[in-house]
C-alpha positions in Angstrom: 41.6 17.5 -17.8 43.1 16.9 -14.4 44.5 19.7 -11.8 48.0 18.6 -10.0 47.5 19.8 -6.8 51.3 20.0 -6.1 51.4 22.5 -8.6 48.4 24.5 -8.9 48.2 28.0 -7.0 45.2 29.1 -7.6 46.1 31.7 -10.2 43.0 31.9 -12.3 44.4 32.3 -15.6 42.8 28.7 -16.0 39.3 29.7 -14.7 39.6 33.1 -16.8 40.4 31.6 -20.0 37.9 28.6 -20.1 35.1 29.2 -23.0 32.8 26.3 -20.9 33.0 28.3 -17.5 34.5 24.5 -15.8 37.0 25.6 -13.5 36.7 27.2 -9.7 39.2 28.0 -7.5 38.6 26.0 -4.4 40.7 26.7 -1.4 43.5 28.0 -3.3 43.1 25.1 -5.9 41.7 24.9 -9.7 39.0 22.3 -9.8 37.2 21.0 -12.9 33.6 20.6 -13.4 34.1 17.7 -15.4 29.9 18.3 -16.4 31.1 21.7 -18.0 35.0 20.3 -19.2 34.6 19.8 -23.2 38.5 19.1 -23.2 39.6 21.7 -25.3 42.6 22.0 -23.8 42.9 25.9 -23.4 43.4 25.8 -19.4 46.6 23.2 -20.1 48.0 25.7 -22.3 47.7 29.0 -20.4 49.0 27.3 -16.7 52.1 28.9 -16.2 52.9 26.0 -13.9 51.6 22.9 -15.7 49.1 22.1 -13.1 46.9 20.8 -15.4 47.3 17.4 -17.4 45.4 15.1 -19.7 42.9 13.1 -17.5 43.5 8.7 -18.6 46.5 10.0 -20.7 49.3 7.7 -20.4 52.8 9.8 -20.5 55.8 9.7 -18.7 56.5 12.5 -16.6 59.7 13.6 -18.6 57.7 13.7 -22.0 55.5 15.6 -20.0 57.5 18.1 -18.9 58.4 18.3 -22.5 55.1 19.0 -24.5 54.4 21.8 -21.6 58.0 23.1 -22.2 56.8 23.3 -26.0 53.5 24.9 -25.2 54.2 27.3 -23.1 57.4 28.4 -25.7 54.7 28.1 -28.2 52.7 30.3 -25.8 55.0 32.9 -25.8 55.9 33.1 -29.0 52.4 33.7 -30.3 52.0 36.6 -27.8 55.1 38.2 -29.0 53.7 38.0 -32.4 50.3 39.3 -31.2 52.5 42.5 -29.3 54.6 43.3 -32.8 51.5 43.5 -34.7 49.6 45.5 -32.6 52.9 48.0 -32.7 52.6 47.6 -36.6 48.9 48.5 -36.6 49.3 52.1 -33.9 52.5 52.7 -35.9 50.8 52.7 -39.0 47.9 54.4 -37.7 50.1 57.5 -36.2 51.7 58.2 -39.6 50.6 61.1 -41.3 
């Protein structure tokens, strides 16, 4: 995995979701122990801002754009899921 500087903000939400414990925030920046990285992939899919890319990948920067565009919709759509459900399990548990 690679950070692009240009984009990266120094959220977190990289850092906080990484099960290897690889990424710091460095002067505002995300930055990859690439010692710690197992390239899993979670950090590219939780950046809300697509700072992060495949390291040696080759893809344009249009198809880019496009597989983030998918993954984050894919994302979002899995959260909404995860939100009904837990409204189907308290509604179900609040019915006498």
């Amino acid at each position: 995995m690679q950070i692009r500087k240009d984009r990266c903000v120094g959220c977190g939400i990289c850092r906080d979701n990484c099960p290897q414990n690889a990424i710091s925030i460095i002067n505002r920046k995300a930055f990859i122990d690439a010692a710690k990285c197992n390239d899993c992939g979670i950090c590219l899919n939780v950046c809300p801002r697509g700072a992060i890319i495949l390291k040696d990948v080759k893809i344009d920067a249009e198809k880019q754009e496009d597989l983030l565009s998918i993954a984050h919709s894919l994302s979002k759509k899995a959260e909404d899921i995860s939100n009904k459900l837990e409204q189907i399990c308290r509604d179900r548990n609040t019915v006498s």
